[in-house]
MOPAC internal coordinates of N, CA, C and O (Angstrom, degrees):
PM7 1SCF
backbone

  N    0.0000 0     0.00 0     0.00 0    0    0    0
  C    1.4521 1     0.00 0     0.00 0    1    0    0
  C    1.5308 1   110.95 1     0.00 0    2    1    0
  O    1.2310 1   122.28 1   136.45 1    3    2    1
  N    1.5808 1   113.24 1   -43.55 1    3    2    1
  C    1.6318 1   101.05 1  -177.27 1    5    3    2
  C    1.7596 1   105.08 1   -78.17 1    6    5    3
  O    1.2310 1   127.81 1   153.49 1    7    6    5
  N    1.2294 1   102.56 1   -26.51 1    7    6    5
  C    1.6896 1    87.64 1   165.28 1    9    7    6
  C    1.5622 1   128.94 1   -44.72 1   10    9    7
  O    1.2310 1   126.79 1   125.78 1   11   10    9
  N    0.8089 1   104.54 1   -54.22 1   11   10    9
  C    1.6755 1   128.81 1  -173.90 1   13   11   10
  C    1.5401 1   101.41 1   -71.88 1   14   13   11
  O    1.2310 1   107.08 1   169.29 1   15   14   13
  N    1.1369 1   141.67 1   -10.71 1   15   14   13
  C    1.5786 1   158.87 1   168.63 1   17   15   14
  C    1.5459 1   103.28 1  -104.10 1   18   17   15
  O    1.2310 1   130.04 1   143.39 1   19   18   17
  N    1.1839 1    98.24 1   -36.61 1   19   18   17
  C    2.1182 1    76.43 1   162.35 1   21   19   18
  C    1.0668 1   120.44 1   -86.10 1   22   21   19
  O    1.2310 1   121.22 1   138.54 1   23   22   21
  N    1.3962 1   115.27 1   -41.46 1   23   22   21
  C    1.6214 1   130.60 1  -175.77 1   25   23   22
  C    1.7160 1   111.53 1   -47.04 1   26   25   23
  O    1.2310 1   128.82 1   145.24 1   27   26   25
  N    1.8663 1   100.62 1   -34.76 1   27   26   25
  C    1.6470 1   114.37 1  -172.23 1   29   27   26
  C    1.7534 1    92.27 1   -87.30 1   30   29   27
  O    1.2310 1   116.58 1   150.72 1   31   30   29
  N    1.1877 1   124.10 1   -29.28 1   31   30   29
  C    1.6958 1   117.75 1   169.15 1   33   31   30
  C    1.6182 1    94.65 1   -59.03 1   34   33   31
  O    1.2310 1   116.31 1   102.65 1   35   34   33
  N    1.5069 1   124.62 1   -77.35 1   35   34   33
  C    1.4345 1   123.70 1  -153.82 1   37   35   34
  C    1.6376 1   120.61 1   -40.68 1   38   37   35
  O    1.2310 1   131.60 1   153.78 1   39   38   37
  N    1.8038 1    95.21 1   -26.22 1   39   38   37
  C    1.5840 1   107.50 1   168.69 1   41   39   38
  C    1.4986 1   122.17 1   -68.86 1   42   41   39
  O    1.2310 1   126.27 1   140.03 1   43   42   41
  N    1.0976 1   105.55 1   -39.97 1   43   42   41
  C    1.5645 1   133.49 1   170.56 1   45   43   42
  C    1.4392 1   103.21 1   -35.68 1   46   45   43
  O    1.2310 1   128.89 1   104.37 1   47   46   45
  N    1.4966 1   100.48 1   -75.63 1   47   46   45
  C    1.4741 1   100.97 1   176.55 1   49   47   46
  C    1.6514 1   135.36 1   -74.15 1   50   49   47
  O    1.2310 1   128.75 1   179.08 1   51   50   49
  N    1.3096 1   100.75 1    -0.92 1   51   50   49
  C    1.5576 1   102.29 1   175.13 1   53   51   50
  C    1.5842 1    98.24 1   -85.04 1   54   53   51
  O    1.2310 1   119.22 1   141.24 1   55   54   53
  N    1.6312 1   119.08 1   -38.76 1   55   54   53
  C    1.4574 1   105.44 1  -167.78 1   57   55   54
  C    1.7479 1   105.55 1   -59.09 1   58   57   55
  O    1.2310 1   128.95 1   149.32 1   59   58   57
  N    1.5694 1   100.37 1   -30.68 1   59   58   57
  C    1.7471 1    88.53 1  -158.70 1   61   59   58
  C    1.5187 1    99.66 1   -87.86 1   62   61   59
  O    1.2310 1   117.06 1   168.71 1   63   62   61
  N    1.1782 1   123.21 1   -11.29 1   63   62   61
  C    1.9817 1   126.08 1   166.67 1   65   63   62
  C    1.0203 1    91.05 1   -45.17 1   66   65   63
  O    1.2310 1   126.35 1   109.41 1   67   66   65
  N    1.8497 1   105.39 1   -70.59 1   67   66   65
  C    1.7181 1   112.90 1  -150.27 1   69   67   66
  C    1.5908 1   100.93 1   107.85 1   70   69   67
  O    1.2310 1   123.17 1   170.45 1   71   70   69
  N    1.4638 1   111.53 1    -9.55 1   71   70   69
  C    1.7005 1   113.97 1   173.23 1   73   71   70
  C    1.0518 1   134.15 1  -145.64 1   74   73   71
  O    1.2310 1   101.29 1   -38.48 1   75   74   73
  N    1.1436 1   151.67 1   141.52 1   75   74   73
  C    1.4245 1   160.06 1  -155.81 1   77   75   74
  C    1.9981 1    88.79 1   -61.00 1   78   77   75
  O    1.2310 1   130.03 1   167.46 1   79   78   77
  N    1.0420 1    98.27 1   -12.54 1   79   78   77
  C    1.9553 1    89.36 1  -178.02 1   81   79   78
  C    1.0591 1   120.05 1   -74.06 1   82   81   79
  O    1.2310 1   122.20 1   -96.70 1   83   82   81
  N    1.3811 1   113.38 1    83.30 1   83   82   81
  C    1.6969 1   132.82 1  -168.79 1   85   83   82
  C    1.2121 1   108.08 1  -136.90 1   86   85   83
  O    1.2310 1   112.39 1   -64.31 1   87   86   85
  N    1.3931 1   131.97 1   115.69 1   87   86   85
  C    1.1657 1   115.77 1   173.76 1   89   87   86
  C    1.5011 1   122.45 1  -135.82 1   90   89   87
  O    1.2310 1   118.85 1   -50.63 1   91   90   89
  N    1.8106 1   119.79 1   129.37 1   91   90   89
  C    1.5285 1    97.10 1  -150.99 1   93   91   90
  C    1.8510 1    80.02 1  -106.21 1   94   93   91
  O    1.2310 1   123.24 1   -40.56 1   95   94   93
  N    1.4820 1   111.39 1   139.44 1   95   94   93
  C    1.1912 1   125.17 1   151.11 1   97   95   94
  C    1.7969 1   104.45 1    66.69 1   98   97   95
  O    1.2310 1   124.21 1  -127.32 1   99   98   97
  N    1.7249 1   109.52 1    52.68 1   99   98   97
  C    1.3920 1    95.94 1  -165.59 1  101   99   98
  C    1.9498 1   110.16 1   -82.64 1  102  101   99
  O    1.2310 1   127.02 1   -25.19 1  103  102  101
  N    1.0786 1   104.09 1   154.81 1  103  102  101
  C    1.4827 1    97.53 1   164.02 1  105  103  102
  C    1.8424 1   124.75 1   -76.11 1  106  105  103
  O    1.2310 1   120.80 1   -38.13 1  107  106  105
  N    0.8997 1   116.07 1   141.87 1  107  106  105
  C    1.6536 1   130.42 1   163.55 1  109  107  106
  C    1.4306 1    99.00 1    16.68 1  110  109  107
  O    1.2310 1   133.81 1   108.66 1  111  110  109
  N    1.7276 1    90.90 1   -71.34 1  111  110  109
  C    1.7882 1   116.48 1  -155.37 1  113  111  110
  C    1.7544 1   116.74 1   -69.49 1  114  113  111
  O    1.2310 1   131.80 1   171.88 1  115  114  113
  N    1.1122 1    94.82 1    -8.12 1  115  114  113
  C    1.6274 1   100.74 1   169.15 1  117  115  114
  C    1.3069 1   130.69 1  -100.76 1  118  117  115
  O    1.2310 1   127.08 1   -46.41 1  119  118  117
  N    1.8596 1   103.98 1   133.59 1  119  118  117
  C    1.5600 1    96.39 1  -172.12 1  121  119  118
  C    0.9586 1   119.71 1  -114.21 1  122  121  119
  O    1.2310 1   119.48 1   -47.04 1  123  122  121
  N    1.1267 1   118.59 1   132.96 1  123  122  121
  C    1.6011 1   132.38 1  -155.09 1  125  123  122
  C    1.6457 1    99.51 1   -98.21 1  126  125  123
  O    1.2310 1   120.84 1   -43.02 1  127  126  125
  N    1.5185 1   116.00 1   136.98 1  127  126  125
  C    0.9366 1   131.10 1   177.82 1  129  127  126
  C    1.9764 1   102.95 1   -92.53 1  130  129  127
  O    1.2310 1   124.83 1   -20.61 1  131  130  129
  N    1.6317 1   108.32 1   159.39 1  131  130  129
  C    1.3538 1   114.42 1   173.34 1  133  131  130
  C    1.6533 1   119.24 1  -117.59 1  134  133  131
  O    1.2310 1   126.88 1   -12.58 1  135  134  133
  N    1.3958 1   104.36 1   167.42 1  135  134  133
  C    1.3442 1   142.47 1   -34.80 1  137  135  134
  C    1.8009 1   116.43 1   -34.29 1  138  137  135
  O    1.2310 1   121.27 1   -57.71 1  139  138  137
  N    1.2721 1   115.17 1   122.29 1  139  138  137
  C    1.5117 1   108.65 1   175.43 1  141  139  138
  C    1.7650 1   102.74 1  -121.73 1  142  141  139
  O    1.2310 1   132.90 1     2.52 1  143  142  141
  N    1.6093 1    92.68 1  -177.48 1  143  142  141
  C    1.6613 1    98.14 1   174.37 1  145  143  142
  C    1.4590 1    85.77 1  -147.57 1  146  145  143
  O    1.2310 1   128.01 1   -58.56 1  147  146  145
  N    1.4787 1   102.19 1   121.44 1  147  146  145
  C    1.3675 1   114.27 1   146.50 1  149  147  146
  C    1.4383 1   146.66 1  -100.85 1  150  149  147
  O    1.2310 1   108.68 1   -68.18 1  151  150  149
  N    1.0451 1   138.78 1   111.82 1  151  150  149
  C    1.6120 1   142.87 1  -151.21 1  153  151  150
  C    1.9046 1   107.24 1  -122.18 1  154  153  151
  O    1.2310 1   136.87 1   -53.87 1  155  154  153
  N    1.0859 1    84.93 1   126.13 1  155  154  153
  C    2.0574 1    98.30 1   143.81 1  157  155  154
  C    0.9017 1   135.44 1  -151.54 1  158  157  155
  O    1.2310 1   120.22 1     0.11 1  159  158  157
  N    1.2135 1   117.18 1  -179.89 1  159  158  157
  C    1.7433 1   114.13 1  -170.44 1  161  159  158
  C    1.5992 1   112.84 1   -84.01 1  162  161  159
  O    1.2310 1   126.30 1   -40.05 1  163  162  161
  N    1.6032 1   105.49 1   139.95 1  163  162  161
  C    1.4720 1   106.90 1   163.30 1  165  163  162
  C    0.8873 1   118.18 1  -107.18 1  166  165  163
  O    1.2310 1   119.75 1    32.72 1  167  166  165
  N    1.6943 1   118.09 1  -147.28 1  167  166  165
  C    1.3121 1   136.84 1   169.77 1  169  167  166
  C    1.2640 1   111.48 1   -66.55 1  170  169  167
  O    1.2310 1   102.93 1   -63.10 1  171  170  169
  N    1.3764 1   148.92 1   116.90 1  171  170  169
  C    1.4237 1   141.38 1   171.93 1  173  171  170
  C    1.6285 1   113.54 1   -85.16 1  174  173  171
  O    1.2310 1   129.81 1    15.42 1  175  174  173
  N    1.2252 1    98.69 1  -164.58 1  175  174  173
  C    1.4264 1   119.54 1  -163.46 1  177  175  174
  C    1.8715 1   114.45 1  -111.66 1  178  177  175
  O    1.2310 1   112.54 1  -101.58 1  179  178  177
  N    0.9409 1   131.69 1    78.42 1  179  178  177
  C    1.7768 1   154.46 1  -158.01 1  181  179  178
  C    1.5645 1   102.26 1  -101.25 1  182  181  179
  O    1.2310 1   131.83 1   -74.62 1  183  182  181
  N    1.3020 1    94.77 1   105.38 1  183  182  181
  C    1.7832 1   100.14 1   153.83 1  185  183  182
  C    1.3396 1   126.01 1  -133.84 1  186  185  183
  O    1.2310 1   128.06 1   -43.13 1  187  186  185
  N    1.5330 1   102.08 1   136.87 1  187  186  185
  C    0.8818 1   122.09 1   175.82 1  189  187  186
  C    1.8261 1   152.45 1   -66.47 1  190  189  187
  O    1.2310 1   117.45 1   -54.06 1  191  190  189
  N    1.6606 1   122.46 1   125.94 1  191  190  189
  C    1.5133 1    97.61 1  -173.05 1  193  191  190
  C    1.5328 1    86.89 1  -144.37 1  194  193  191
  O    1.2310 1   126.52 1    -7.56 1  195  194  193
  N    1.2164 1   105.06 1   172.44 1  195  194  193
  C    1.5064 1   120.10 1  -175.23 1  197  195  194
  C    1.2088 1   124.11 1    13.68 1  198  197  195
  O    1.2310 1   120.97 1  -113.97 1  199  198  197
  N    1.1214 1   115.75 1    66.03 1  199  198  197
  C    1.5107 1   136.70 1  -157.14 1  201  199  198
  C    2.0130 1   112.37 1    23.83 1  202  201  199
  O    1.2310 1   140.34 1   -83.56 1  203  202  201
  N    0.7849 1    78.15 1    96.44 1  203  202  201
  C    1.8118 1   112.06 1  -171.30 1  205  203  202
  C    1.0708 1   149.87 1   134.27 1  206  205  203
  O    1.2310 1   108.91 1     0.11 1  207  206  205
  N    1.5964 1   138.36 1  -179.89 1  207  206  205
  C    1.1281 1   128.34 1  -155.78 1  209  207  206
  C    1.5009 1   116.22 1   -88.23 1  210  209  207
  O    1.2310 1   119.16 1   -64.37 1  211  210  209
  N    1.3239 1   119.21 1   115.63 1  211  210  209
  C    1.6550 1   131.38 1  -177.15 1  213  211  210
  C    1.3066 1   130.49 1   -54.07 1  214  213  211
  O    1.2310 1   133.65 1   122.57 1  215  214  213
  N    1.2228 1    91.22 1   -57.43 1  215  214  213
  C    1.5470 1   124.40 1  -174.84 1  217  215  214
  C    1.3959 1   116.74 1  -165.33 1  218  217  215
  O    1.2310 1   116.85 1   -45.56 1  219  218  217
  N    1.4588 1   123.59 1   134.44 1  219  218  217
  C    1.4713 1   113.43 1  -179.41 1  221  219  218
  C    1.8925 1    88.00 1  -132.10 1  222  221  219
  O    1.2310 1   125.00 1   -22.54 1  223  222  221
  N    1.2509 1   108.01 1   157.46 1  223  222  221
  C    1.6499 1   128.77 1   165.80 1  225  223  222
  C    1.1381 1   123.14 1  -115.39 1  226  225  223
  O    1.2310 1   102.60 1   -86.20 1  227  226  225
  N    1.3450 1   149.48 1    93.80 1  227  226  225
  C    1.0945 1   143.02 1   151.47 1  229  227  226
  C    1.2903 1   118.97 1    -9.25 1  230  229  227
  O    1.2310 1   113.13 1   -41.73 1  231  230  229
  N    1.5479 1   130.59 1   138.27 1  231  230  229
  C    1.1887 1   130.80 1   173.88 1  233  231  230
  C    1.9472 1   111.83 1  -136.46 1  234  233  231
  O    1.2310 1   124.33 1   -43.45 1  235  234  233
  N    1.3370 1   109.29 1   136.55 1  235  234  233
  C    1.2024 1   109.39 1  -162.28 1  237  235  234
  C    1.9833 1    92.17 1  -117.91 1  238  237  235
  O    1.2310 1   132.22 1   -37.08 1  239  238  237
  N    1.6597 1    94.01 1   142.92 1  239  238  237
  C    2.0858 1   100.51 1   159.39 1  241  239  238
  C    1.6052 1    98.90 1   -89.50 1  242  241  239
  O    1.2310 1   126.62 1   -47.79 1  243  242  241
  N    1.3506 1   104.87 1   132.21 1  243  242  241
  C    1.4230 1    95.01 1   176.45 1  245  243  242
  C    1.8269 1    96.70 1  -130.45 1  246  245  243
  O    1.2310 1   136.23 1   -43.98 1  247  246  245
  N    1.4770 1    86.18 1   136.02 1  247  246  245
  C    1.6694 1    75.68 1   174.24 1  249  247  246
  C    1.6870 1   117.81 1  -138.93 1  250  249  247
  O    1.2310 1   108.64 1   -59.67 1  251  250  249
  N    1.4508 1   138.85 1   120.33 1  251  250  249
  C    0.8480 1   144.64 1  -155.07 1  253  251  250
  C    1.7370 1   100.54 1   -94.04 1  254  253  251
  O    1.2310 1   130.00 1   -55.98 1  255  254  253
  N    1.5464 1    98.32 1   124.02 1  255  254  253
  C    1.6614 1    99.42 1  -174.42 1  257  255  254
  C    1.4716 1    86.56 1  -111.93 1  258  257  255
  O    1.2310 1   126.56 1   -27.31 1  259  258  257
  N    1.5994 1   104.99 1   152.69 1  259  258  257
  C    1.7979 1   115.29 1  -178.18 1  261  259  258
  C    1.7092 1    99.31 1  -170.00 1  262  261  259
  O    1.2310 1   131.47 1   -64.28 1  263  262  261
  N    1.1399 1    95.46 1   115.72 1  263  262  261
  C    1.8703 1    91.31 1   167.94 1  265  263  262
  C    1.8208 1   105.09 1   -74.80 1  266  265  263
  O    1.2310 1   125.24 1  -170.09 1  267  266  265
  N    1.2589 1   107.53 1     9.91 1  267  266  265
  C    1.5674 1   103.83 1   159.53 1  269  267  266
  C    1.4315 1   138.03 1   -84.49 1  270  269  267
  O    1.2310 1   112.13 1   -98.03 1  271  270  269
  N    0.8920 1   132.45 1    81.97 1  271  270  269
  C    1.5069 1   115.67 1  -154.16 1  273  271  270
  C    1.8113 1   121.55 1   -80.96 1  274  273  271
  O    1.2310 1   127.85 1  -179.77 1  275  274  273
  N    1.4970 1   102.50 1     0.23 1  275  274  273
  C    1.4566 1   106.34 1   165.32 1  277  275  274
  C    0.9578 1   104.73 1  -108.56 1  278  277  275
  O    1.2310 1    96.16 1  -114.30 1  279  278  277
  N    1.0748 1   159.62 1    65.70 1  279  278  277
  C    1.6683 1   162.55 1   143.49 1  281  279  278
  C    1.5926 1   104.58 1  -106.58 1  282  281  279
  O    1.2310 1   119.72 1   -68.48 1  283  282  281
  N    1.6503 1   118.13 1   111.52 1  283  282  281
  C    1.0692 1   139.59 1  -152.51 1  285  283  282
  C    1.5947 1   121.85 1   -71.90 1  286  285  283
  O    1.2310 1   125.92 1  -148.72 1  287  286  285
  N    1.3527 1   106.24 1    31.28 1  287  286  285
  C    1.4175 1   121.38 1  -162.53 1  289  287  286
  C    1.5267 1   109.84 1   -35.66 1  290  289  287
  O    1.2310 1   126.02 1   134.29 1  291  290  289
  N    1.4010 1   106.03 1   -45.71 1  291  290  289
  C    1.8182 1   123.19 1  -172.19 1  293  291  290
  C    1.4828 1   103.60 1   -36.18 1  294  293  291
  O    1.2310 1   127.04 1   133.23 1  295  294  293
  N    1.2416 1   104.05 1   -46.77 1  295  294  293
  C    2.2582 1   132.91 1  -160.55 1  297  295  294
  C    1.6379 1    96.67 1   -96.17 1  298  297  295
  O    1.2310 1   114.85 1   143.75 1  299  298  297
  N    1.5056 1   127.37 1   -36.25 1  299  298  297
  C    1.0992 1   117.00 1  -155.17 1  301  299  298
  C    1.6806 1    95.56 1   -84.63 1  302  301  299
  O    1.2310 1   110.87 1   138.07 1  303  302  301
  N    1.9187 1   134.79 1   -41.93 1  303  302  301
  C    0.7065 1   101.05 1  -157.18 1  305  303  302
  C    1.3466 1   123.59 1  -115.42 1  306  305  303
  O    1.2310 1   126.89 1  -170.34 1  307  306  305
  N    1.8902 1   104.35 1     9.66 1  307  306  305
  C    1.5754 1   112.91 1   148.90 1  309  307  306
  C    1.1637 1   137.91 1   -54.14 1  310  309  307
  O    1.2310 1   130.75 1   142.14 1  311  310  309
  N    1.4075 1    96.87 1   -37.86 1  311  310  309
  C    1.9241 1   114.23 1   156.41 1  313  311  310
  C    1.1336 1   110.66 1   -46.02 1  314  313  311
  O    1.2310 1   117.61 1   149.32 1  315  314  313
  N    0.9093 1   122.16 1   -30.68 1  315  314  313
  C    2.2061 1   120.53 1  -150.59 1  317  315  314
  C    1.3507 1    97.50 1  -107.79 1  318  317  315
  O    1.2310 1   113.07 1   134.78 1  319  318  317
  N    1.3478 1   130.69 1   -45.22 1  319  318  317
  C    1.4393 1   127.62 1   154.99 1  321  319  318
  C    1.3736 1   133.11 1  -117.85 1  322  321  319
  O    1.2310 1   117.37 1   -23.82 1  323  322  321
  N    1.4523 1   122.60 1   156.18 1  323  322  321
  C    1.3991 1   105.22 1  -132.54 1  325  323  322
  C    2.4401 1    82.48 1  -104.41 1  326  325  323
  O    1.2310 1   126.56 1   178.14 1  327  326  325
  N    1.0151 1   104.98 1    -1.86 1  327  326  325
  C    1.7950 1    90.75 1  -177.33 1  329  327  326
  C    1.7510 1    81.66 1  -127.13 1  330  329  327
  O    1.2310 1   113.29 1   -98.98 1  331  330  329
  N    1.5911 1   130.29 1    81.02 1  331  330  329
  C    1.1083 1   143.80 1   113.66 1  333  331  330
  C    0.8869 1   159.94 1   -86.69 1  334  333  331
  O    1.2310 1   108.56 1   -53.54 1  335  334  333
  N    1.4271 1   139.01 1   126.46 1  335  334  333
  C    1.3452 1   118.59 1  -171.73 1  337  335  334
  C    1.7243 1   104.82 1  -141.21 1  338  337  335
  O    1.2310 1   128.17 1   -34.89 1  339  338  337
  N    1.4607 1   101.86 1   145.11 1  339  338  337
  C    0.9607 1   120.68 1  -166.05 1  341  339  338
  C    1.7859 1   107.44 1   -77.43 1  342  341  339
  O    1.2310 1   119.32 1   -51.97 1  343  342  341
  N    1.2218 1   118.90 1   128.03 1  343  342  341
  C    1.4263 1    97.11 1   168.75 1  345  343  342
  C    1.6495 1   125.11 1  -129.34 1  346  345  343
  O    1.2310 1   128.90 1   144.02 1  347  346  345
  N    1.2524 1   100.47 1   -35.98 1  347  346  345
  C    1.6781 1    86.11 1   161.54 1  349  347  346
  C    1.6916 1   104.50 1  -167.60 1  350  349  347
  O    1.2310 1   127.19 1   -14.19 1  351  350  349
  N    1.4800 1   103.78 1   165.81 1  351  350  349
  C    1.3865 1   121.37 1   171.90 1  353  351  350
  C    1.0961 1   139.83 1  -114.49 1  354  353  351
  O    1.2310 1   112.00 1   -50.65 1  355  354  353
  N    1.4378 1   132.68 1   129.35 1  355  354  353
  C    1.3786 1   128.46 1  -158.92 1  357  355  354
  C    1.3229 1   100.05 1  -144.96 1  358  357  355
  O    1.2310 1   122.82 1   -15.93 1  359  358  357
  N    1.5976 1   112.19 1   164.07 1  359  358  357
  C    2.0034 1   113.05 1   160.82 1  361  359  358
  C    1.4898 1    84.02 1  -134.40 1  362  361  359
  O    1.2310 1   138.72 1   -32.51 1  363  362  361
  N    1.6288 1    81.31 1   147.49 1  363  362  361
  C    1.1524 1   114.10 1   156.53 1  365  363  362
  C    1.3292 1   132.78 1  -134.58 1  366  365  363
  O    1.2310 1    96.09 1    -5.63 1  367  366  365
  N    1.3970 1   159.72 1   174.37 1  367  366  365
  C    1.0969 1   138.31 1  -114.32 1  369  367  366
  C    1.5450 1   116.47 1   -60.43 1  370  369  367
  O    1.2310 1   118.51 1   -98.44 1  371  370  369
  N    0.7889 1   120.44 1    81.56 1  371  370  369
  C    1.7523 1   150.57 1   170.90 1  373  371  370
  C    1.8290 1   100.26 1    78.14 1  374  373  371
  O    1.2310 1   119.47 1  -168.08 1  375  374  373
  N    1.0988 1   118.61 1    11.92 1  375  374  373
  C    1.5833 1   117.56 1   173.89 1  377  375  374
  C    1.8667 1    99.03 1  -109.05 1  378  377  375
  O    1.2310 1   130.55 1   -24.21 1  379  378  377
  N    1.4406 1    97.26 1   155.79 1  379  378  377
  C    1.4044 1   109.52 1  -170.05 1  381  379  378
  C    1.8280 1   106.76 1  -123.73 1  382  381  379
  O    1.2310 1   130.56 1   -62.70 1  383  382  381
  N    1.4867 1    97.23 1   117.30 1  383  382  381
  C    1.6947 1   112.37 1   178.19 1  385  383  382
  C    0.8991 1    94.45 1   -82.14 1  386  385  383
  O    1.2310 1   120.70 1   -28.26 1  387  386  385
  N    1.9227 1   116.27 1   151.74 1  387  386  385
  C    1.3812 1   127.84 1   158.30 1  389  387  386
  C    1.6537 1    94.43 1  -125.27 1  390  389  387
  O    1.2310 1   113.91 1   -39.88 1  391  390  389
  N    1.2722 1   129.14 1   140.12 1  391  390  389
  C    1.4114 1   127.62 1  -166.16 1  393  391  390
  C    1.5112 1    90.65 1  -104.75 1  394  393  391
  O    1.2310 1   115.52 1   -19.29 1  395  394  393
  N    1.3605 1   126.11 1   160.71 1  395  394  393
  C    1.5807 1   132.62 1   170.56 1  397  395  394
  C    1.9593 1    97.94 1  -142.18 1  398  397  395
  O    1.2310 1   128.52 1   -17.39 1  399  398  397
  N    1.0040 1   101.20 1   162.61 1  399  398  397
  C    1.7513 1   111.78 1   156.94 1  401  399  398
  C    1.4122 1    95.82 1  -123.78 1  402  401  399
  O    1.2310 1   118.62 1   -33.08 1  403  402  401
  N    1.3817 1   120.23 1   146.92 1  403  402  401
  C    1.5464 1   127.83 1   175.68 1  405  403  402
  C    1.2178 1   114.18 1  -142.81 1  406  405  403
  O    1.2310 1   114.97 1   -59.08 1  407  406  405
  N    1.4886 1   127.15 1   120.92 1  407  406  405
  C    1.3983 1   127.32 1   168.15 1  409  407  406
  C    1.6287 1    92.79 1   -98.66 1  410  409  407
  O    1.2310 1   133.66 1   -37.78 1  411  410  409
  N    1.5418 1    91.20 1   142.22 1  411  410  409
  C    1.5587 1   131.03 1   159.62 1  413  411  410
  C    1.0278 1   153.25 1   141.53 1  414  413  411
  O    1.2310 1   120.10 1   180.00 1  415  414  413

């Protein structure tokens, strides 16, 4: 079941790329073409009741690579899912990260 809930995220993010340049959890050796989004799983969000687990959320790093640096990623991808948050922006060798946290 959570397969099939990432697999429907990985779609998620190709529609709003516009390209198959999605990549969840790549190794070293792979080269990622741009604009891409790369994502994996973190630590989620677990609560607890009657001694055990309640509810847990998946939580994803998502990070939007673009040698564009005005393309409104910050706005574009809190819009697109509704438990995002934007957290910071950086470039690095002439491409520009936008970092996200994502539950879902």
């Amino acid at each position: 079941m959570q397969e099939t809930r990432r697999l429907a995220l990985h779609e998620k993010f190709c529609e709003l790329l516009g390209s198959r340049n999605v990549y969840f959890q790549p190794p070293e050796s792979v080269r990622m073409k741009y604009p891409a989004i790369r994502y994996n799983l973190t630590s989620g969000n677990t609560r607890y009741a009657n001694n055990g687990v309640y509810n847990y959320h998946r939580r994803y790093e998502v990070t939007v690579i673009d040698k564009n640096p005005d393309i409104p990623w910050d706005e574009i991808m809190p819009n697109a899912f509704k438990y995002c948050s934007f957290e910071r922006m950086y470039a690095y060798e002439n491409l520009n990260h936008w970092q996200f946290s994502l539950y879902y």
